[in-house]
DRENDOZA-429282 format. One record per residue: residue in three letters; y, z, x of N, C-alpha, C in turn. Coordinates in steps of 0.1 Angstrom, whole numbers, plus 5000, padded with zeros to 4 digits. Atoms other than C-alpha are relative to their C-alpha. Last residue first. Example, Ala and Ser with C-alpha at 12.3 -4.5 7.8 and 13.67 -1.06 7.14 Angstrom:
% DRENDOZA-429282
ser498950004991498950715137501150084992/ala498850005009495550785123501250005009/
This chain:
% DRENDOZA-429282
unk501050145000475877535196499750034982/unk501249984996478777835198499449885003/unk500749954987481977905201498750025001/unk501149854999482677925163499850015012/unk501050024986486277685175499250164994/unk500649844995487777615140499250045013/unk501449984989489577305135499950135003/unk499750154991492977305112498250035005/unk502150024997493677535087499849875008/unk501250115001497577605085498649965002/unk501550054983498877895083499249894995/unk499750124992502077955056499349975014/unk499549964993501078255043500249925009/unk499349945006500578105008500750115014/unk498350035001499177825025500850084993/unk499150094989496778015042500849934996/unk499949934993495078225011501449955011/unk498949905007495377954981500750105017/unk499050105012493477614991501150104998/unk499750124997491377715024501049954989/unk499549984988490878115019501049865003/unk498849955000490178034986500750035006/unk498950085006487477784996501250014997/unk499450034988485878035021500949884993/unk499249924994485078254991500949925011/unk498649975005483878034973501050035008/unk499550094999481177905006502150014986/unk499349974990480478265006501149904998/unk499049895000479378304969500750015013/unk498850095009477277934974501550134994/unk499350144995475578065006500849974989/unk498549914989475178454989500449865007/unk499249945008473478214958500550075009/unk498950105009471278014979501450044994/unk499650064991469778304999500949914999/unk498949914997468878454966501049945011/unk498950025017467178174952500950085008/unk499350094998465078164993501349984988/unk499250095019463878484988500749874998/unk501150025006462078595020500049944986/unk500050144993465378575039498449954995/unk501449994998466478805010499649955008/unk500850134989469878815001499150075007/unk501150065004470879074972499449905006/unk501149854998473379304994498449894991/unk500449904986475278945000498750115002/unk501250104994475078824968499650035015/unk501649955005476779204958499549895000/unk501249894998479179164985499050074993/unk501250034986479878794981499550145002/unk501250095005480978884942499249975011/unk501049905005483279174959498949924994/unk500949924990484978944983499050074990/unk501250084994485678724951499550075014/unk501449985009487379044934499149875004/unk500949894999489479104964498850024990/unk500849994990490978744965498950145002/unk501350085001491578724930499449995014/unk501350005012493279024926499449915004/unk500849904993495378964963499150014993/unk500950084989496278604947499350135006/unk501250075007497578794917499149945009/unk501449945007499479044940499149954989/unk500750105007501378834962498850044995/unk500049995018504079084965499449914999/unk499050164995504778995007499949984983/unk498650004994502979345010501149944998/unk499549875007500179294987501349995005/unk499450075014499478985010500550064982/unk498750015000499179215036500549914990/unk498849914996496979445021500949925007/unk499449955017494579185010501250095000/unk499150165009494779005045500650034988/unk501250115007493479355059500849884994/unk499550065012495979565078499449884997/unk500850145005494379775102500749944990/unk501250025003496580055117499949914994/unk500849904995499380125142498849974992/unk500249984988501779835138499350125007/unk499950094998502579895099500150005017/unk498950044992501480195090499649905006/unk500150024986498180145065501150005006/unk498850144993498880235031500150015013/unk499249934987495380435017500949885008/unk499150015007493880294985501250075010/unk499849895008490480235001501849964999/unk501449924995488579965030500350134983/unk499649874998491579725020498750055001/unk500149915009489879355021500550135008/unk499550075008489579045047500950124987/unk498850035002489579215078500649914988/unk499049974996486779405071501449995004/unk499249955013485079155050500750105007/unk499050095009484478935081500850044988/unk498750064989483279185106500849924990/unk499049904996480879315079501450005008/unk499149975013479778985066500950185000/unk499050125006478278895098501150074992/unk498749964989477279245106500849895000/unk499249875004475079255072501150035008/unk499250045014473778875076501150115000/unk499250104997472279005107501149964992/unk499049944994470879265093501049935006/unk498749915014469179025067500750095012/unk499050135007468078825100500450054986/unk498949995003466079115119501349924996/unk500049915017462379045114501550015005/unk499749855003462679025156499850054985/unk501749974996461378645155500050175003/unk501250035011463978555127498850065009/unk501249854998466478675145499149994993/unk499649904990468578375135499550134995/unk498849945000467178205106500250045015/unk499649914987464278005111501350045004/unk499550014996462977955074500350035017/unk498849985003459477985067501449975007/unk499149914994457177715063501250115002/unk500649894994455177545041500450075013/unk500749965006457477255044498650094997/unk500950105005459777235073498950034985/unk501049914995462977465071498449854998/unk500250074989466377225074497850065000/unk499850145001467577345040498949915012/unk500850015014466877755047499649814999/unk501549945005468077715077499249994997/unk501250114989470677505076499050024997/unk500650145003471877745046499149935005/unk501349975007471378125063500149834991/unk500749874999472878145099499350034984/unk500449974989474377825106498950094998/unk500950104993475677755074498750045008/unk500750045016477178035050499249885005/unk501349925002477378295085499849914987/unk501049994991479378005102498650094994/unk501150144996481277905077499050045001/unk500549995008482878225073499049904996/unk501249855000483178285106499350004989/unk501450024994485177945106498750125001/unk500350155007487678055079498549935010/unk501149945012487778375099499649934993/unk501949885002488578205128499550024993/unk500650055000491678025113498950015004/unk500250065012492978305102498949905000/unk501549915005492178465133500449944989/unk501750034990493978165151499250054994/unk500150175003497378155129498749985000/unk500249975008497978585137499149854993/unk501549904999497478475171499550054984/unk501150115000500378205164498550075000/unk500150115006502378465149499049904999/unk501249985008501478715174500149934989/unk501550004999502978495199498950044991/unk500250104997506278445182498250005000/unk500350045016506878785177499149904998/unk501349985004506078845212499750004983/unk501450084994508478565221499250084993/unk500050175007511178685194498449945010/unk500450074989511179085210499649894997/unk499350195004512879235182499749955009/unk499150065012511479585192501049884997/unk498749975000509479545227500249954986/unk498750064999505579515226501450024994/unk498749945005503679795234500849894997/unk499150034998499979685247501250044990/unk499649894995496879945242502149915006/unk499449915014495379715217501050125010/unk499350025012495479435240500250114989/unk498650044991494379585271500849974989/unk499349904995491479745254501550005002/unk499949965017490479385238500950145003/unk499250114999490279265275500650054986/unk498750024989488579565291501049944992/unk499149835005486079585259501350025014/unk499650005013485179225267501250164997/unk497950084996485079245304500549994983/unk499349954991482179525295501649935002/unk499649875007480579335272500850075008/unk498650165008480479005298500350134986/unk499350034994478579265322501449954989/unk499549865001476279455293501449985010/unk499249965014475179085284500750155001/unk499450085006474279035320500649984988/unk499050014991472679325327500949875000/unk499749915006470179265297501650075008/unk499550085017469478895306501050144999/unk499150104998468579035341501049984991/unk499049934993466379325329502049965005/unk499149925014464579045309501050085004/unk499150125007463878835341500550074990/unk499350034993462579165356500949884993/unk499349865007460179165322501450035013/unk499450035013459178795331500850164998/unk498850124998458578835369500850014987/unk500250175002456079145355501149935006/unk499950074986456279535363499949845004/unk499549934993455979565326499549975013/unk501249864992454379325305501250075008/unk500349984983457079085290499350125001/unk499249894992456679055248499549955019/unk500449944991456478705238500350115013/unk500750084999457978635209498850055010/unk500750055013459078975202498749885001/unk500649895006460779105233499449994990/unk500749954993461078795255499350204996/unk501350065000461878615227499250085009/unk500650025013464878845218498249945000/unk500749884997465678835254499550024983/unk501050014987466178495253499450134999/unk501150065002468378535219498649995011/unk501049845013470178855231499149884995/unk499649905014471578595263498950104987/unk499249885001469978375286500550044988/unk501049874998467878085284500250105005/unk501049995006469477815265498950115005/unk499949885010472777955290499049994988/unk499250055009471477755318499950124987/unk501350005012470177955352500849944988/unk501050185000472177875380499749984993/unk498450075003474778225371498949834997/unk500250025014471378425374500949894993/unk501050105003471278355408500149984991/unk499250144993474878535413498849894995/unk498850065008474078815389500149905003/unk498949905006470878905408500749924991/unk500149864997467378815419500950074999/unk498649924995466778535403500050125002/unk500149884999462578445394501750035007/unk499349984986462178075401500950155000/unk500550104990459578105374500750005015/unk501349844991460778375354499749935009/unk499149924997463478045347499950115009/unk499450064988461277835342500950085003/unk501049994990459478065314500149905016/unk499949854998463278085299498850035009/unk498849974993463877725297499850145004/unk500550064997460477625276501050015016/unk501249934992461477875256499249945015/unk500850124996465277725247498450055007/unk500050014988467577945228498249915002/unk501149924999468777805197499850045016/unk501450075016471077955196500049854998/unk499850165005473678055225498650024987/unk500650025011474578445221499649854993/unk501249885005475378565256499350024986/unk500149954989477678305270498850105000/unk501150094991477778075245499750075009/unk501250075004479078345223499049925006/unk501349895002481178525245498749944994/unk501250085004483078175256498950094995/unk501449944996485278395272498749915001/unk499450064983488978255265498950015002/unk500050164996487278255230500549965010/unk501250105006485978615227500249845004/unk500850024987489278685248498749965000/unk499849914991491478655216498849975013/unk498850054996489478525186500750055008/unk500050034989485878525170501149955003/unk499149994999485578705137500749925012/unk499850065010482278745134501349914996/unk499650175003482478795166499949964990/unk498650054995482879185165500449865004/unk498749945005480279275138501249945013/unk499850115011477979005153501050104990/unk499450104997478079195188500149934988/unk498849994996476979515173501549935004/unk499549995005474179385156501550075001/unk499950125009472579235186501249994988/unk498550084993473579525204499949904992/unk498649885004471479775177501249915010/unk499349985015468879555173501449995002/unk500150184998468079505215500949964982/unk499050004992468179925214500749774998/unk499349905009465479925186501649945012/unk499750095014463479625208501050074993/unk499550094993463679855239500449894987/unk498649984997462980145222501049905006/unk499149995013459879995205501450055004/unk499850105006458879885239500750014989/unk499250084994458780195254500749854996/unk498449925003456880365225500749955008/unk499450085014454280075228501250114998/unk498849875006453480195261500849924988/unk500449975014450279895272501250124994/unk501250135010450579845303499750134990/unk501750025000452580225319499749864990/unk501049965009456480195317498849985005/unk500549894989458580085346499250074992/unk501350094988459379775327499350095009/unk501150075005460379995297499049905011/unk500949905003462480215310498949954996/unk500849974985464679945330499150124991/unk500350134993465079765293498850065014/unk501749985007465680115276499749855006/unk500749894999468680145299498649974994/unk500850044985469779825300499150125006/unk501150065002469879855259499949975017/unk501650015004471780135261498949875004/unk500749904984474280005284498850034994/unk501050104987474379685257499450115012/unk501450075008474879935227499449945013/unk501049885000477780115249498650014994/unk500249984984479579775254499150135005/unk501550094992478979655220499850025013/unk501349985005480979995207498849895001/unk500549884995483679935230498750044997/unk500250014983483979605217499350075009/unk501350075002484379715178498949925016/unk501349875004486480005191498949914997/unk500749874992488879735206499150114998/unk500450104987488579435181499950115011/unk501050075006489279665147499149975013/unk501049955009491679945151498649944995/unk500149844996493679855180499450064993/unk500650004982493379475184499750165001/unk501050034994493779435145499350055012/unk501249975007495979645137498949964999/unk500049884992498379495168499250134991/unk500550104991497679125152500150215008/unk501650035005498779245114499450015012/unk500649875008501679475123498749945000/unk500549884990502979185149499250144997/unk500750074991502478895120499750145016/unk499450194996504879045096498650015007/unk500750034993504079315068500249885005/unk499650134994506679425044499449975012/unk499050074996505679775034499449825004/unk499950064990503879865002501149975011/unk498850034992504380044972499649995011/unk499849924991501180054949501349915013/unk498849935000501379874920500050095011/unk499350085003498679624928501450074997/unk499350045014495879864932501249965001/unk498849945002494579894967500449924990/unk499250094998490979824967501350055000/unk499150005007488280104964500949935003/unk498149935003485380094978500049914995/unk499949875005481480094968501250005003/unk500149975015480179734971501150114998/unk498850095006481779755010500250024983/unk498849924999479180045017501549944994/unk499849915013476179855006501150094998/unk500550085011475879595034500550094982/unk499150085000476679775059500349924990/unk499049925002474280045049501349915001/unk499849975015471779805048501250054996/unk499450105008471879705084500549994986/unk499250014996471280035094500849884997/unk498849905001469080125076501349984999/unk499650065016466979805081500850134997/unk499650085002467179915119500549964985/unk498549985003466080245113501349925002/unk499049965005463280165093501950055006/unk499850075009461779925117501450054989/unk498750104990462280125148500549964988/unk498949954997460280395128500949945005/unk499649945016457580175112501750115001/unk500649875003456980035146500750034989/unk499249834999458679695149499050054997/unk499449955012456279375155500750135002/
């Protein structure tokens, strides 16, 4: 279980994500806009959203190899080692579900998700695993992805914590180097793209961010899915009787935070953050702001006041509350309708198949 200190500053932290959206300000409808194409949106993205949000799982995951190797080298029994190890374990967890929420660009050349966030992971896979014991990156490669990634280590810090100096807690180490590796090529790859220039009237890279522009649409539409299924319906629905749900992170207590970095990655690019006009190819331009742009300001109203009905079912989900739970699934599921009937054909994107890249 968290220590009362890890605890709170996880739920903090989650919270705060959660409560911050409620509170801005949208850009009012008469405000003069420019004319937003497809290379403003895709180059505000990569450079204000996808690279810093990368960067920032890539310095979560060092932490967390850090408090990893501090903890196996700990004294039996160092419950402050452990709590930093689990705190640290939060904090990438939640890091990486703010920037896949969204999953598009080298996330999906990558496979980041299956690669370091399969679900479910497999226990039965992970104590074979300590078993033939790998001794680097290369061994580790043998090993199947049900028993790797933040879920594996998840068990191996909750379910069953690893002792220190143990096969199993080395096996954790592993996991932990491993997610801080494929972080790493992440923030390289996202880097590369926000820091690219492309040439004035340049038709191909128009072109391209066009279709890229196409993908995160269509992502987000699956993101949004993903956190109204996957991660709190199934769940709930599938749970056996007298039992509770098994959300994701359910065995860390951390599944409302979860929820909070879902829905943060997703309402960030859905919604203005405030009433400030983002230059076009240097900062974020949220869907609402560009569909402002292109004067489709009734659809922007109704799109920014259904994000705001998911962010107060949102801040009111409980995983102990099953009503509540219901009600941010059936406020998401709206939300992802307008996206599918009004949103994309009014910027002419089709909705087609969504790859979440997961299981």
């Amino acid at each position: 279980m968290h220590t009362d200190a890890t605890r709170r500053r996880l739920v903090l932290g989650g919270l705060a994500a959660m409560a911050l959206p409620a509170a801005a300000q949208h850009l009012p409808g008469n405000v003069a806009l420019p004319f937003y194409g497809p290379p403003d949106f895709m180059q505000g993205a990569w450079r204000r959203w996808y690279a810093p949000r990368a960067q920032d799982v890539a310095q979560r995951a060092q932490a967390l190899v850090a408090a990893l190797s501090a903890q196996c080298a700990a004294p039996a029994g160092d419950s402050a080692a452990l709590a930093e190890a689990r705190t640290a374990w939060g904090e990438t967890a939640q890091a990486l579900g703010r920037l896949s929420a969204v999953s598009v660009g080298p996330l999906l050349q990558r496979r980041t998700l299956r690669q370091i966030d399969f679900a479910p992971t497999r226990p039965e896979l992970i104590r074979r695993a300590i078993a033939q014991a790998p001794a680097d990156a290369a061994a580790l490669e043998r090993i199947g992805t049900p028993a790797k990634g933040l879920p594996a280590l998840e068990w191996l810090l909750w379910t069953q914590p690893a002792a220190p100096g143990t096969p199993a807690c080395r096996y954790a180490q592993l996991l932990a180097e491993n997610v801080l590796a494929e972080a790493q090529a992440l923030a390289q790859a996202f880097t590369a793209l926000a820091n690219a220039q492309p040439e004035p009237d340049d038709e191909e890279a128009d072109q391209a961010s066009a279709v890229a522009m196409s993908e995160l649409v269509n992502q987000w539409v699956g993101g949004v899915e993903r956190l109204r299924w996957p991660f709190m319906d199934k769940p709930l629905k599938s749970a056996p009787k007298g039992k509770p749900p098994a959300y994701p992170r359910a065995a860390s207590g951390l599944s409302r935070e979860a929820w909070a970095a879902q829905w943060q990655g997703l309402r960030t690019l859905a919604v203005a953050p405030d009433d400030t006009v983002p230059a076009p190819g240097k900062d974020l331009v949220a869907l609402e702001t560009y569909m402002r742009g292109r004067g489709l300001n009734p659809l922007a109203d109704r799109w920014a006041a259904t994000v705001r009905k998911v962010d107060e079912a949102m801040a009111a989900a409980r995983p102990d509350a099953p009503a509540s739970v219901q009600a941010a699934s059936r406020a998401v599921a709206g939300l992802k309708q307008l996206a599918e009937a009004e949103l994309a054909p009014a910027l002419n994107i089709r909705i087609g198949f969504s790859d979440a890249d997961g299981d």
